[in-house]
C-alpha positions in Angstrom: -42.9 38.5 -8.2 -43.8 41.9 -6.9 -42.1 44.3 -4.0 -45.1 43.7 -1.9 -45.4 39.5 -2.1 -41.4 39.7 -1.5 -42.0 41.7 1.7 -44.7 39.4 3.1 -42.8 36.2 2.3 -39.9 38.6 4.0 -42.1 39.7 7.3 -42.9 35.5 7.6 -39.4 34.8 7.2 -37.6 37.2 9.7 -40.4 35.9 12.3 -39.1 32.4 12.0 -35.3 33.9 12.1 -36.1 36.2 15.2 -37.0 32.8 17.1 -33.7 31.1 15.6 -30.5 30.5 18.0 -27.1 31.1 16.8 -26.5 27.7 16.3 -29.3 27.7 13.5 -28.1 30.8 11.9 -24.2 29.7 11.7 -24.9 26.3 10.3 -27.1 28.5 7.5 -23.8 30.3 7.2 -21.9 27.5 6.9 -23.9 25.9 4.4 -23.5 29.0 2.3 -20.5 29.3 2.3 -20.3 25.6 0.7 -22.8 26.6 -1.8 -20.5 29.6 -3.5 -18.2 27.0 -3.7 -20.0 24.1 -5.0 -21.4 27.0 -7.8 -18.1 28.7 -8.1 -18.6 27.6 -12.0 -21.8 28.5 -12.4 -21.5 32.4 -10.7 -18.1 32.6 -12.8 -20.1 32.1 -16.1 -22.4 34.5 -15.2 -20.3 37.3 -14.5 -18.2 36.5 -17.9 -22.1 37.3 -19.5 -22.2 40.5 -17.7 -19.0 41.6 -18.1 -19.7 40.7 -22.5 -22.9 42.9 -21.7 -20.4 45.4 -20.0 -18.0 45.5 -22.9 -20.4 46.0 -25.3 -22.2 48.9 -23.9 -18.8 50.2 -23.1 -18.7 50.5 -18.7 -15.9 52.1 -17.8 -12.7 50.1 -16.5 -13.3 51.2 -13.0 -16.6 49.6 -13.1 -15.5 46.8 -14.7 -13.4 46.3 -12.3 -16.7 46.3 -9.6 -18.3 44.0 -11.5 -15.7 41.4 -12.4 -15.4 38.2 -9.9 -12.6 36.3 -10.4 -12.2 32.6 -8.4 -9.8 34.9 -6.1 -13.0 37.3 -5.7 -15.5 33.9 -5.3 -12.8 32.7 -2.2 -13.0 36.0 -0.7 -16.8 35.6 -0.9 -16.7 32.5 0.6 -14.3 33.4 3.5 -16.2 36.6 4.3 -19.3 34.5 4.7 -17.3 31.7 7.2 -15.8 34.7 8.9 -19.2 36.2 9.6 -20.3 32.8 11.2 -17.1 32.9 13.5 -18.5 36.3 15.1 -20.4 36.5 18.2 -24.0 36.5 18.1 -25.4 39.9 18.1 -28.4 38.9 19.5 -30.1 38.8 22.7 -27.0 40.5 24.4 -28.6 42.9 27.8 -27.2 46.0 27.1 -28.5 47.7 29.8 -31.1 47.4 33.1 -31.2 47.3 36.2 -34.5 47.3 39.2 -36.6 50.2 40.0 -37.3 51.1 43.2 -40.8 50.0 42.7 -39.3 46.6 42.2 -39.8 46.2 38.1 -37.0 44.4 36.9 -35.9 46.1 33.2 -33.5 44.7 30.3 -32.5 46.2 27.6 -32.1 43.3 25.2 -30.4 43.3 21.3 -33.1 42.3 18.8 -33.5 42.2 15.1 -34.3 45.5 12.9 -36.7 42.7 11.1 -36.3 43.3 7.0 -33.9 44.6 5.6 -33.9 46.4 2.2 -30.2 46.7 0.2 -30.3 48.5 -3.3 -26.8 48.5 -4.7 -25.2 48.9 -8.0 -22.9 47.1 -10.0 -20.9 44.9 -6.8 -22.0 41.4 -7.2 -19.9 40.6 -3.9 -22.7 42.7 -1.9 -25.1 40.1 -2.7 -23.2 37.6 -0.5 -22.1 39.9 2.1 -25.7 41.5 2.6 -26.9 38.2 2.6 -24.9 37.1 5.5 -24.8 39.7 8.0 -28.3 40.0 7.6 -28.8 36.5 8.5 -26.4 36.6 11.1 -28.1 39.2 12.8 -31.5 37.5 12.4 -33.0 39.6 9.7 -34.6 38.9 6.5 -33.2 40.6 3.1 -34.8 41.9 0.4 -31.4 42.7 -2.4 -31.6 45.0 -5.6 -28.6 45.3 -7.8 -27.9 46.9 -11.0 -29.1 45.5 -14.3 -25.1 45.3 -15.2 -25.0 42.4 -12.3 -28.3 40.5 -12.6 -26.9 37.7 -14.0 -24.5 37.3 -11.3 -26.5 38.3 -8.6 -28.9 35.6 -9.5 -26.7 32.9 -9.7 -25.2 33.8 -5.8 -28.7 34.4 -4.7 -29.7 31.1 -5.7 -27.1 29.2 -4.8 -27.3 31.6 -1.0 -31.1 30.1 -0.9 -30.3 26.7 -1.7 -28.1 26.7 1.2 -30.4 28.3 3.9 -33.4 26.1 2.7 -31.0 23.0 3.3 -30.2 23.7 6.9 -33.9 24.0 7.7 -34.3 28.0 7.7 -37.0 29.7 5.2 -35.3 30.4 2.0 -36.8 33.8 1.8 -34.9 35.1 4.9 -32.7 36.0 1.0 -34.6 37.2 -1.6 -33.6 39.4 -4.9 -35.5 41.6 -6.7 -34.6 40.1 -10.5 -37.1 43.1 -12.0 -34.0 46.2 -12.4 -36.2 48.8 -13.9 -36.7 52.0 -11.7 -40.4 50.9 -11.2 -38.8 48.1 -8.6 -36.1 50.5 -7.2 -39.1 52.8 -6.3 -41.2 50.2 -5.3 -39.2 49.1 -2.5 -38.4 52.7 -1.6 -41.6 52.9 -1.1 -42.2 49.5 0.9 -43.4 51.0 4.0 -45.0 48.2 6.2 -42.8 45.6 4.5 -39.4 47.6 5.1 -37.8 48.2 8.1 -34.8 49.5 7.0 -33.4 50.2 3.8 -29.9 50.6 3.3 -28.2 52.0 -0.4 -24.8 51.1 -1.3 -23.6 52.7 -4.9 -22.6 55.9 -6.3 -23.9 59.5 -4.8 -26.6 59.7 -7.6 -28.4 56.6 -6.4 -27.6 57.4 -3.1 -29.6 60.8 -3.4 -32.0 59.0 -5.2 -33.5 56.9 -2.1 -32.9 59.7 0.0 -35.2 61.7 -1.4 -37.8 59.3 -2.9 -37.9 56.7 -0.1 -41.0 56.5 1.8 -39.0 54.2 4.6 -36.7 54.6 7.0 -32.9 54.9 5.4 -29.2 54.2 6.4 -27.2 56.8 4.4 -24.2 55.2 3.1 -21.3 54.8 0.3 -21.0 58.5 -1.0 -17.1 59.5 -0.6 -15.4 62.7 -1.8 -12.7 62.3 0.6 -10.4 65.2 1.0 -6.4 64.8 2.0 -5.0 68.3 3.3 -1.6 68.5 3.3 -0.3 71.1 5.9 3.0 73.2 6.1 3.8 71.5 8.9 3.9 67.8 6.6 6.3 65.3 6.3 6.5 65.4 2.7 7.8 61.9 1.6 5.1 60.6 4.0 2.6 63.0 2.2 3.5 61.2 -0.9 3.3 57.8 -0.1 -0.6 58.5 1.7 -1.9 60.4 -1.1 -0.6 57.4 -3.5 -1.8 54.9 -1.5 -5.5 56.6 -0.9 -6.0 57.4 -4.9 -4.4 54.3 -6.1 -4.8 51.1 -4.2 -8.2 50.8 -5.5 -10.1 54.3 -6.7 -13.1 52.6 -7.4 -14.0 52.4 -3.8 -15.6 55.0 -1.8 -12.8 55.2 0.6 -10.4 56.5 -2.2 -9.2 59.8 -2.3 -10.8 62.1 -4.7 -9.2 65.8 -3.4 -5.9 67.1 -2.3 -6.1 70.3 -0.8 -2.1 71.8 -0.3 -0.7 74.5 1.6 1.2 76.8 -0.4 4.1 77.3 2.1 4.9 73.4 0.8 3.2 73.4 -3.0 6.4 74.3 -4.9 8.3 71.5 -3.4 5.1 69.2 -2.9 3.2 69.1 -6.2 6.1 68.2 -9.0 7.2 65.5 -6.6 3.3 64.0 -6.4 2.8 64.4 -10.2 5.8 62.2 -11.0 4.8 59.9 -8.5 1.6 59.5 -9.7 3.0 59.4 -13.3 3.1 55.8 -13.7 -0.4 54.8 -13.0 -1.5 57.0 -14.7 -3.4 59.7 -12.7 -5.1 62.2 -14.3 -4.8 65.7 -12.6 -7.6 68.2 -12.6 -5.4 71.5 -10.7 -6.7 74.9 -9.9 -4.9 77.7 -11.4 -1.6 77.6 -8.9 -1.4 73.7 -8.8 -1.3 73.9 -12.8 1.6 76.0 -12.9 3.4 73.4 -10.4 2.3 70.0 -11.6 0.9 69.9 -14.9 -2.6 67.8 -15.5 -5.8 70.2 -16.3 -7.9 73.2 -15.1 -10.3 72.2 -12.7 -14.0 72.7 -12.9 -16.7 73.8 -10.3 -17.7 70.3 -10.7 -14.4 68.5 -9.8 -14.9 69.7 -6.3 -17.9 67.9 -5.6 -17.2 64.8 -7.7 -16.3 61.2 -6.5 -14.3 59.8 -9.8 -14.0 56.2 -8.8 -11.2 55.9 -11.1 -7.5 57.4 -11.4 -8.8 61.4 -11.4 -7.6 63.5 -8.7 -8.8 67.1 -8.5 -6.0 69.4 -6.4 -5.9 73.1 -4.8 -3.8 75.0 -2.8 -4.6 76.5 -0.1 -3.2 79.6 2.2 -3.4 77.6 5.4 -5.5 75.3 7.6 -9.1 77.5 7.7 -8.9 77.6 4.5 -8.8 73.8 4.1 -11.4 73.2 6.5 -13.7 75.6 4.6 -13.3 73.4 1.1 -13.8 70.4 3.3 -17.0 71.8 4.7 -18.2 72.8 1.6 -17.7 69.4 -0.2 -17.3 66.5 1.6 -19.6 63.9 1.8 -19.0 63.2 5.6 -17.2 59.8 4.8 -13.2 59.9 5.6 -11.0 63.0 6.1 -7.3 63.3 6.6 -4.9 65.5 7.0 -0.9 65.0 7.1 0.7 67.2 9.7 3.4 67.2 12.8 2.4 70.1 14.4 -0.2 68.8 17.0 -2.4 71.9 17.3 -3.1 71.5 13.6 -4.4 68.2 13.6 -6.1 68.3 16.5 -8.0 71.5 15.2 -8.6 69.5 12.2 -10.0 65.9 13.7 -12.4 68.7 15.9 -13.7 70.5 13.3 -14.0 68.2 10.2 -17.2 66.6 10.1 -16.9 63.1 9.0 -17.3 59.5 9.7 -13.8 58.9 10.1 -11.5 61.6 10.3 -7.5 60.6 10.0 -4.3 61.8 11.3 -1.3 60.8 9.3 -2.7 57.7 7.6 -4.6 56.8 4.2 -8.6 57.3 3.8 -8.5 53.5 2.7 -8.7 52.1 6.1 -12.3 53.1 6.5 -13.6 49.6 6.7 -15.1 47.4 8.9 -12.5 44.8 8.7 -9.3 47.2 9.5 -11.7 49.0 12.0 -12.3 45.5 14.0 -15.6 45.1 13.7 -15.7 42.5 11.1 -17.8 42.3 7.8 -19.9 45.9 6.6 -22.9 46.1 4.8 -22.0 49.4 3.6 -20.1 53.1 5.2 -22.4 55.4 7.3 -22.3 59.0 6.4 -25.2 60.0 8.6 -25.3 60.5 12.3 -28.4 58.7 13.3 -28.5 55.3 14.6 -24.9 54.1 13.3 -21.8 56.2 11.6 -19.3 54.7 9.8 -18.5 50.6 9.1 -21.7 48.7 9.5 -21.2 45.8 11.1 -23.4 43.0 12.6 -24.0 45.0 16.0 -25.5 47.8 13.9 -27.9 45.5 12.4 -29.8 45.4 15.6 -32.2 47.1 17.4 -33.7 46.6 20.8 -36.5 46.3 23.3 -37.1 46.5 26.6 -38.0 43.2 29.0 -39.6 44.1 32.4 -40.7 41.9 34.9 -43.0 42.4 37.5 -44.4 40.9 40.5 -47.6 42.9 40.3 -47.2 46.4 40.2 -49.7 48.7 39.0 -49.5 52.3 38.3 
């Protein structure tokens, strides 16, 4: 099926979903939900094919580890899907109004964006989350993974349409592109008309990618080279434990820590402690010249600066003091999280002013940059633009809206 019959059989479907009350939508939910379990089986045998394929062509762990769902993974799925149900309907809320003094009565009411594109890479659980928040918030979704998922992906997607189709709702308010050649990725780039919105969720160089090649509107998300600055002023043990928990919890993610940038008033007594505590996992350390001589690991490149590893790699500099840090910062973040661990008030606030990021954090690790810990529920994906929405996107930034005036005959 081609990019252009998906988005008509997607325009048709988010007509009959703009029309549909919460009631519809959260049974559609419900049913879903059902369906991941009822195929739990099924989806788990295709991800063991994918992971094979993975093995074989030799994906590194870290991606592995994106790819893999495991019946822990498939629950997850399932309970992200019923806890997107349990939200409030985004949907035909007044934000705004009021009565002109000619007498027109105006409401600014939440509506649909209409069809949403997602082009992701190798996380089969975005195939389910997509799925429901865009349903949720009465949008139709087109969905193209990675060729390293497909198998998977299919499997949810069909199980997802199944499920919709049984509750009375179009099945095509979810489809997936099954074609993963770059012919499809660009085709849907280049859906305008059929597109509202395209959102990418993957690595910077698919990120770049649509940017630059899409034709339709775009939410810029996912890319993180997030910095942690470690000031003079630093409670050191609680240094440690940040930096640990920011690189290692899960470095896959694009909330992980990539760069440590350390004042050298606290390096001597800083570094040796962070290179045996990041010993055991093990991290590798890519050090400028002075953090070499202090921790051991290996010279960093040009490269390392700019480069989110998505594995157990973490690039570290020392700095003379807080400017200095905010110029590296400038120079190479990707606008996603920031933190810096400090006591001395001046410094951080300085720092949460000037950094230029989604989410900028004082004393605490990059890895809360989510929609759950944040409150608003499920994301589709991490803004790292400024326009429309900036950080988690939740169901409320999956909406639009227009204006409602009513009249009693005025004419202008």
């Amino acid at each position: 099926m081609t990019i252009e019959s998906m988005g008509l059989r997607a325009k048709k479907a988010a007509q009959v979903l703009s029309l549909s009350d919460g009631g519809q939508r959260n049974a559609a939910l419900f049913a879903m939900a059902q369906a991941l379990e009822a195929g739990q089986a099924n989806i788990l045998a295709a991800n063991e094919e994918d992971l094979a394929c993975a093995r074989k062509n030799n994906m590194t762990q870290s991606l592995q580890d994106r790819l893999r769902l495991t019946p822990e993974r498939v629950t997850d799925m399932r309970q992200g899907i019923s806890n997107i149900g349990a939200e409030e309907d985004p949907l035909g809320k007044v934000l705004g109004g009021g009565t002109r003094p000619n007498g027109l009565q105006m409401q600014q009411v939440s509506v649909p964006l209409g069809v949403v594109g997602v082009i992701f890479e190798s996380r089969p659980n975005v195939t389910a989350d997509a799925a429901a928040l865009c349903l949720k918030s009465g949008n139709a979704v087109i969905l193209r993974g990675g060729k390293e998922a497909i198998r998977t992906n299919t499997a949810i997607a069909n199980a997802l349409r199944g499920a919709i189709a049984a509750v009375g709702l179009p099945k095509d308010c979810v489809q997936l592109v099954e074609d993963t050649s770059r012919e499809s990725a660009l085709a849907l780039m280049q859906a305008r008309g059929l597109l509202d919105v395209l959102i990418p969720r993957g690595g910077a160089g698919l990120i770049r990618a649509v940017v630059s090649q899409a034709s339709v509107p775009v939410i810029e998300t996912g890319a993180g080279v997030c910095h942690a600055y470690i000031d003079s002023a630093a409670d050191l043990l609680m240094a440690l434990n940040i930096v640990e928990n920011a690189k290692c919890s899960r470095p896959s993610v694009c909330n992980a820590l990539e760069t440590v940038l350390v004042n050298a008033a606290v390096a001597p007594a800083f570094l040796p402690r962070l290179a045996a505590r990041l010993a055991s996992y093990p991290v590798e350390l890519r050090c400028d010249a002075q953090a070499l001589a202090l921790c051991g690991g290996v010279p960093a490149t040009k490269e390392d600066w700019s480069t989110e590893y998505g594995e157990l790699i973490l690039s570290i500099k020392i700095v003379q003091n807080l400017s200095e840090a905010l110029a590296h910062i400038a120079r190479y973040s990707t606008k996603h999280s920031e933190c810096i661990v400090t006591n001395d008030y001046a410094a951080a606030m300085r720092f949460s002013k000037e950094v230029d990021a989604a989410a900028v954090y004082v004393n605490a690790s990059t890895r809360f940059t989510d929609g759950g810990e944040f409150g608003f529920g499920a994301e589709i994906g991490i803004a790292t633009q400024k326009l429309h929405a900036r950080g988690p996107l939740g169901l409320r930034h999956l909406t639009s809206y227009k204006y409602f005036i009513f009249g009693s005959g005025q004419i202008r």
